[in-house]
Structures are given as C-alpha cells and as structure tokens.
NUTILO-794982 format. One record per residue: residue number from 1; residue in one letter; z, x, y of N, C-alpha, C, O, CB in turn. Coordinates in nm, 3 decimals, always signed. Glycine has a CB too. Example, Ala and Ser with C-alpha at 12.3 -4.5 7.8 and 13.67 -1.06 7.14 Angstrom:
<nodes>
<node 1,'A',<+0.780,+1.319,-0.569>,<+0.780,+1.230,-0.450>,<+0.780,+1.320,-0.330>,<+0.846,+1.424,-0.332>,<+0.905,+1.131,-0.447>>,
<node 2,'S',<+0.708,+1.285,-0.225>,<+0.714,+1.367,-0.106>,<+0.787,+1.290,+0.003>,<+0.804,+1.341,+0.114>,<+0.572,+1.408,-0.060>>,
</nodes>
This chain:
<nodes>
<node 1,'X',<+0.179,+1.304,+0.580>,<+0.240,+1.286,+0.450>,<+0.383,+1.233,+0.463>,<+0.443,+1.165,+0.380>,<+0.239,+1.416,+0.372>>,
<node 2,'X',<+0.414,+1.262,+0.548>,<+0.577,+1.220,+0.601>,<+0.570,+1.065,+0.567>,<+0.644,+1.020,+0.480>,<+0.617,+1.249,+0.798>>,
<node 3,'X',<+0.473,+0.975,+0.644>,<+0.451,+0.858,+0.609>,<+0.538,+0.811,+0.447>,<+0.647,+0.773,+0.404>,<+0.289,+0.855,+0.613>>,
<node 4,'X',<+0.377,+0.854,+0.393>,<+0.411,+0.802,+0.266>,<+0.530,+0.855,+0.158>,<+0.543,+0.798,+0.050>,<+0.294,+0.810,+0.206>>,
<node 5,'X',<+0.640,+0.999,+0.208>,<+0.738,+0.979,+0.172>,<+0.823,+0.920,+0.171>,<+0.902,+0.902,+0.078>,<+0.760,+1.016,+0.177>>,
<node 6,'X',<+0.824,+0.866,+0.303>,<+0.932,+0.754,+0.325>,<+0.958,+0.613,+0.251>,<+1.054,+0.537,+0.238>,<+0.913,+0.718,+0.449>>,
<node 7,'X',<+0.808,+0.618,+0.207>,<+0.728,+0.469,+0.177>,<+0.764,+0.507,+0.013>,<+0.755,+0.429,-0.081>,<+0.514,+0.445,+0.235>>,
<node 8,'X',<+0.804,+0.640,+0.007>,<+0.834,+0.682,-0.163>,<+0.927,+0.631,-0.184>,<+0.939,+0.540,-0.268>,<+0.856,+0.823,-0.216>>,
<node 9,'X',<+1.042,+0.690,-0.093>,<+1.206,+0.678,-0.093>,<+1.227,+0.540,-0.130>,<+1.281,+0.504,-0.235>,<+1.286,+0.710,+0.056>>,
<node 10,'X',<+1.169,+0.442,-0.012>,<+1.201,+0.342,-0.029>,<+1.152,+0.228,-0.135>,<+1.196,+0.114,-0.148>,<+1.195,+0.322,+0.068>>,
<node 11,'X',<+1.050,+0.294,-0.204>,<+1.030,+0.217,-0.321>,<+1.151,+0.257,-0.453>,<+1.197,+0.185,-0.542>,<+0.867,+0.252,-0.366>>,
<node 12,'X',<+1.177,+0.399,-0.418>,<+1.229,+0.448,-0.545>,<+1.364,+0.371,-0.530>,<+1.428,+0.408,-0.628>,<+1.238,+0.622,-0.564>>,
<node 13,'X',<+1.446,+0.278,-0.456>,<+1.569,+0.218,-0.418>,<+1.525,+0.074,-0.436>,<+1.580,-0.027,-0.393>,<+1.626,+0.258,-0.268>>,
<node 14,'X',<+1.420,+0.085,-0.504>,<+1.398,-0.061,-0.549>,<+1.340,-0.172,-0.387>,<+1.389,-0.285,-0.394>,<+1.583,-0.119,-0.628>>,
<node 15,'X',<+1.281,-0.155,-0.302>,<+1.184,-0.195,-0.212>,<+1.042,-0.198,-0.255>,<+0.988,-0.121,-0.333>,<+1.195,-0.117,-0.107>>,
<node 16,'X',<+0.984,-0.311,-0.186>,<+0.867,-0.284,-0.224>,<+0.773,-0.320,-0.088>,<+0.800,-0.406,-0.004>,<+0.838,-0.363,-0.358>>,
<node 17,'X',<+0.706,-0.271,-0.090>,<+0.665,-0.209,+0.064>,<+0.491,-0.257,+0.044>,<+0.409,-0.211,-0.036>,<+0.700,+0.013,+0.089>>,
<node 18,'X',<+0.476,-0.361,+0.145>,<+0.350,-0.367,+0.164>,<+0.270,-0.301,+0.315>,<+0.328,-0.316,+0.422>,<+0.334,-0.506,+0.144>>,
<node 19,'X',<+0.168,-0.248,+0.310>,<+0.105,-0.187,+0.396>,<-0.028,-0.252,+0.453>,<-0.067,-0.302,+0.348>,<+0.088,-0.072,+0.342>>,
<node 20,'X',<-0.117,-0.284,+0.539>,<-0.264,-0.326,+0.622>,<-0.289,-0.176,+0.661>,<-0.199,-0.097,+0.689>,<-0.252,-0.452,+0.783>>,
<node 21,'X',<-0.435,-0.145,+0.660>,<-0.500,-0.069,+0.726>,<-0.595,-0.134,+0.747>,<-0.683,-0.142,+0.661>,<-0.520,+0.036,+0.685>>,
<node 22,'X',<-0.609,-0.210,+0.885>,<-0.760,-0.313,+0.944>,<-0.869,-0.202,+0.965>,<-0.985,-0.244,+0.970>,<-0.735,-0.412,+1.128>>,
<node 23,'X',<-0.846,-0.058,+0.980>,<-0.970,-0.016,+1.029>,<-0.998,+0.002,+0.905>,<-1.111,-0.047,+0.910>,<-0.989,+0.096,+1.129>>,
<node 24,'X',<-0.981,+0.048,+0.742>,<-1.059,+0.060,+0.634>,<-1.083,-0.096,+0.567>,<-1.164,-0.128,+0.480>,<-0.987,+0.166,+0.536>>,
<node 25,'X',<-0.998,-0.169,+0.629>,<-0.950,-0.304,+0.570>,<-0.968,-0.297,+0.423>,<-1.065,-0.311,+0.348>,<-1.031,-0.432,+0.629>>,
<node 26,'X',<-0.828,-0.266,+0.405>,<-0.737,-0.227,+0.299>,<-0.577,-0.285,+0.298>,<-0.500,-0.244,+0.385>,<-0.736,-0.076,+0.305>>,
<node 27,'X',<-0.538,-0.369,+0.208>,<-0.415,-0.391,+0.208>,<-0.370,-0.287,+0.053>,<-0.438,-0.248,-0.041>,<-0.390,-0.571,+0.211>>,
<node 28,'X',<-0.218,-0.270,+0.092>,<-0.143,-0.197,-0.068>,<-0.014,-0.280,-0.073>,<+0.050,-0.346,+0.008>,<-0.090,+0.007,-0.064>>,
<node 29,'X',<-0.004,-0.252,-0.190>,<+0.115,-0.282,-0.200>,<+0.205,-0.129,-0.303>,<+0.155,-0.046,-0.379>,<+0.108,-0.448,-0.271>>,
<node 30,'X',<+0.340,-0.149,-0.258>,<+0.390,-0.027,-0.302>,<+0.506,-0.092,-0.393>,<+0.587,-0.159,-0.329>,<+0.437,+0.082,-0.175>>,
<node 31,'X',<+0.520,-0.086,-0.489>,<+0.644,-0.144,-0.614>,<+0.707,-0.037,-0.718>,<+0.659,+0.060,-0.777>,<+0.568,-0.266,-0.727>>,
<node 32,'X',<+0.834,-0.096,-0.713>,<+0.903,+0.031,-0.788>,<+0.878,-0.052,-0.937>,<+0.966,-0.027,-1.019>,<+1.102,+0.078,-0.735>>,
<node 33,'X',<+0.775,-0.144,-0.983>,<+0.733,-0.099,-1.153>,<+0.590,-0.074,-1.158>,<+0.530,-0.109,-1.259>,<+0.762,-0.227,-1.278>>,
<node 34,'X',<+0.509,-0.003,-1.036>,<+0.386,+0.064,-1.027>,<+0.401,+0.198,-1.048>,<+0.303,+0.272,-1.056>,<+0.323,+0.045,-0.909>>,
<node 35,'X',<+0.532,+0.244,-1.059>,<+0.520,+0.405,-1.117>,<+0.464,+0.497,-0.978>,<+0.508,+0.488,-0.863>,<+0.381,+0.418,-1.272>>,
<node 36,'X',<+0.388,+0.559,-1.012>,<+0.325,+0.674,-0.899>,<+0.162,+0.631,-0.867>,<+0.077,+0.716,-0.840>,<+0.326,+0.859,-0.977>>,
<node 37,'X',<+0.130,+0.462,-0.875>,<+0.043,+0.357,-0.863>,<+0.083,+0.288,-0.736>,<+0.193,+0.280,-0.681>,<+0.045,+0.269,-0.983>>,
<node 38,'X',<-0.045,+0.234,-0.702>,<-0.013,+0.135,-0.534>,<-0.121,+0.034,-0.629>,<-0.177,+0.080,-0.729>,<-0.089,+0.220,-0.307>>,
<node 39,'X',<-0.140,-0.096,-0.586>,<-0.219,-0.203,-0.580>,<-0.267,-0.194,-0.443>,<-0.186,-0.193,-0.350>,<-0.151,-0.331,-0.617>>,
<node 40,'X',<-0.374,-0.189,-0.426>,<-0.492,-0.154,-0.321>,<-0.587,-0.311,-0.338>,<-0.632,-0.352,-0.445>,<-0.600,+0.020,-0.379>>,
<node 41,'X',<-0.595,-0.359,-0.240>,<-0.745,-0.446,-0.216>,<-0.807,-0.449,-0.122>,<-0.744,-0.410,-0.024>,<-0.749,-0.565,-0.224>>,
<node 42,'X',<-0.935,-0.487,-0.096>,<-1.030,-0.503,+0.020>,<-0.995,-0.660,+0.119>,<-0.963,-0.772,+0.078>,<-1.202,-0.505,-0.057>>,
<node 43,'X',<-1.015,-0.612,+0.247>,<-1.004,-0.770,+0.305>,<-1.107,-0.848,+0.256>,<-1.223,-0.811,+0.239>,<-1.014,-0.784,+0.464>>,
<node 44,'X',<-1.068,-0.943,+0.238>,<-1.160,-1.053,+0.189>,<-1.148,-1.094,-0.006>,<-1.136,-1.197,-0.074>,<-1.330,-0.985,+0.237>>,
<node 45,'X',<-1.155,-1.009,-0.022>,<-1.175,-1.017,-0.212>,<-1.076,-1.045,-0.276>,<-1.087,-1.086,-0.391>,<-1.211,-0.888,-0.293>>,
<node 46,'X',<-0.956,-1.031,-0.215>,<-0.833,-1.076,-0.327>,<-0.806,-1.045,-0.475>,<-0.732,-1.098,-0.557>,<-0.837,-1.204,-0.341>>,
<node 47,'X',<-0.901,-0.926,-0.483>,<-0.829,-0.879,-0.597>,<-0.781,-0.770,-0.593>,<-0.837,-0.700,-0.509>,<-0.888,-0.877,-0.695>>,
<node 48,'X',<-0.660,-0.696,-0.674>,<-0.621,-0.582,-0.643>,<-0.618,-0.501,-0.738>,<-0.570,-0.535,-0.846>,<-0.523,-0.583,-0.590>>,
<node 49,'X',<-0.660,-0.399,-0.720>,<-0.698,-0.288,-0.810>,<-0.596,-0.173,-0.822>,<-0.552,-0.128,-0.716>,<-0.825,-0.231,-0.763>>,
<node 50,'X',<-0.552,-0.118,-0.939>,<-0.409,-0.024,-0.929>,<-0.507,+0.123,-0.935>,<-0.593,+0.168,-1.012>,<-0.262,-0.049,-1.095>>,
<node 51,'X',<-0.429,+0.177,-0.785>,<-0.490,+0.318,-0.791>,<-0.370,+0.404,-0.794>,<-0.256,+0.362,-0.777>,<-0.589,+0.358,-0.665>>,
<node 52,'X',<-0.402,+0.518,-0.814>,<-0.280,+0.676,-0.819>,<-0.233,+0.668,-0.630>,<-0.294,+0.640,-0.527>,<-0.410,+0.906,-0.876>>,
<node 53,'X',<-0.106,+0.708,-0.662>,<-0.042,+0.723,-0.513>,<-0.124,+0.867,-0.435>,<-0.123,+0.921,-0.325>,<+0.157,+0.753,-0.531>>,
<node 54,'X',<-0.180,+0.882,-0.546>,<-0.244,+1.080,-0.429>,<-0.361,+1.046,-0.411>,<-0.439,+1.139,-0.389>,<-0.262,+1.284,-0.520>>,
<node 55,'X',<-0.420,+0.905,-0.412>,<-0.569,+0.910,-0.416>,<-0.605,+0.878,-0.234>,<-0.562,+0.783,-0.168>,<-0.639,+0.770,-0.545>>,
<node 56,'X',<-0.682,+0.976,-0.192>,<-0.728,+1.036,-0.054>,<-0.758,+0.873,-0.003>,<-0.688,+0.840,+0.093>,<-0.887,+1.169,-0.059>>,
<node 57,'X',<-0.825,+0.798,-0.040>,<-0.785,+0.652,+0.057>,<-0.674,+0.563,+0.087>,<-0.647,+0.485,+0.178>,<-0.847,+0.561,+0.021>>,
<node 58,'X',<-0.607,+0.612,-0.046>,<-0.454,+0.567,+0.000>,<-0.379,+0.612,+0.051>,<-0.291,+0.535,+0.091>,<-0.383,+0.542,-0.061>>,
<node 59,'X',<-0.363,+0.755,+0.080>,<-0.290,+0.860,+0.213>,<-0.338,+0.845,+0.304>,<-0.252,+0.865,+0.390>,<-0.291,+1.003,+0.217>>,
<node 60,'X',<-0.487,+0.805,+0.378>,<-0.542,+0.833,+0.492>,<-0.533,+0.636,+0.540>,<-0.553,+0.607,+0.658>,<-0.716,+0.933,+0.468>>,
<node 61,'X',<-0.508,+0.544,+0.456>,<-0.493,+0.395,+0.471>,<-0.283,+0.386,+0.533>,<-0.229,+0.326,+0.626>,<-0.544,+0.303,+0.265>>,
<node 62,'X',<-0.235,+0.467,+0.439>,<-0.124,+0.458,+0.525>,<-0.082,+0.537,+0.640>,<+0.004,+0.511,+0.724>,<-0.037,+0.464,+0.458>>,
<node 63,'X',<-0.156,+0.633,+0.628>,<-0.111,+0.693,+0.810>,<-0.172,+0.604,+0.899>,<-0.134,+0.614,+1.016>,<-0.178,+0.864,+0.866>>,
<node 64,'X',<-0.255,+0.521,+0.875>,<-0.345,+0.435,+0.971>,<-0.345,+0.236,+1.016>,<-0.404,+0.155,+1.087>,<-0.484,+0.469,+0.896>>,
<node 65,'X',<-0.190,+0.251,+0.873>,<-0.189,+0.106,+0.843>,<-0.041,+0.080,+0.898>,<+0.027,+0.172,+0.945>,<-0.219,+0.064,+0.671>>,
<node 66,'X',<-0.006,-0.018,+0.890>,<+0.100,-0.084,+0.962>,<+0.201,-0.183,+0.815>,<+0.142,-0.276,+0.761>,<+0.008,-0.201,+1.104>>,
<node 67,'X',<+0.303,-0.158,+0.781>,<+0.378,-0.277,+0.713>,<+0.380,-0.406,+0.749>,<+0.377,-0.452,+0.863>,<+0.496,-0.258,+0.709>>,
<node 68,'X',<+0.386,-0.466,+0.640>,<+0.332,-0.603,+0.721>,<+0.415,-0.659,+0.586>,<+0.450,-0.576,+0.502>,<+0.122,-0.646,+0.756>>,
<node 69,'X',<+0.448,-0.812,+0.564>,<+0.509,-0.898,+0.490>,<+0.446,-0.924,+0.360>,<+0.328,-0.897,+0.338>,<+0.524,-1.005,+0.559>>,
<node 70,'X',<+0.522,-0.972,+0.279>,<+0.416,-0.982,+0.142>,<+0.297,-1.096,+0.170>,<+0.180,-1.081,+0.132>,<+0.513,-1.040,-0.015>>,
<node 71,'X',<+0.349,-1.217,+0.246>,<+0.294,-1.325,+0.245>,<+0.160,-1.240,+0.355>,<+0.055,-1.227,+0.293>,<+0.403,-1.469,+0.297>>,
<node 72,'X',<+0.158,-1.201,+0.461>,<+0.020,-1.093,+0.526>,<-0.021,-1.038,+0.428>,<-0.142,-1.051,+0.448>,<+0.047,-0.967,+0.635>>,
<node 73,'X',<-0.008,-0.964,+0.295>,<-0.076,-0.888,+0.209>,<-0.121,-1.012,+0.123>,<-0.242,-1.011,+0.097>,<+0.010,-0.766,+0.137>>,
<node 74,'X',<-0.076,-1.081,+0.090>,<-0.129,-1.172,-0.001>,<-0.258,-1.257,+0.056>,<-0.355,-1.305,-0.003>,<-0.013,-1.265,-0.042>>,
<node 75,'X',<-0.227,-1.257,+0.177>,<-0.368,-1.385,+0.260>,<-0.468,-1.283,+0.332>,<-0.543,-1.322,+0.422>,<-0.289,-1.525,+0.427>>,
<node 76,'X',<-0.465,-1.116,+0.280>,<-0.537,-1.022,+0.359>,<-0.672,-1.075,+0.240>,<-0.785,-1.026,+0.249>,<-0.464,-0.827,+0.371>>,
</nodes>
C-alpha cells in the first residue's frame, strides 16, 4: 500500500502519474481531476475506463507495475 500512497501524494501536488503492469497488462493513469479515480486500460484496446482508486486490480497492478511516460501509456 505504501506504493500507492506515494502515487497519492504525488497526485494530490498536482502530478500525474502514469503506471504499466505487463504481467496483468494494464496501463493507469493517476490525475489530480480523477478525484479518488485512476483511468485503467487493457494492452491493446485503447480505451480507458475510470475505476475507484481501492479497486483490488488497481492496488495489486501498481505494486507490480512500473511508471512509465505519458507517451508509453498512451501507445500501451
């Protein structure tokens, strides 16, 4: 959980933090006007779907995922 506090902090200072998890292949994105929301998509599909920050694939995608650039989240 430590993870994704950090990944809190730094949204709440106005960052916005994109994340990869290749083993669920899952990209997020983390934005301070998503509220207590991530934008989540699948590799391949390009679309992104807004889920709750406590939802169990998005805690277990960032202990497992790596930050990566917007332009890597956008071409995931």
């Amino acid at each position: 959980m430590a993870e994704l506090t950090k990944i809190s902090i730094r949204v709440k200072h106005g960052e916005t933090i994109y994340v990869i998890d290749d083993y669920e292949e899952r990209a997020m994105c983390f934005a301070p006007e998503l509220g207590q929301n991530v934008l989540s998509k699948r590799k391949g599909n390009g679309v992104a779907y807004k889920r709750p920050l406590t939802d169990k694939l998005i805690i277990e995608s960032v202990f497992s995922g790596k930050e990566v650039s917007k332009e890597d989240y956008d071409n995931y």
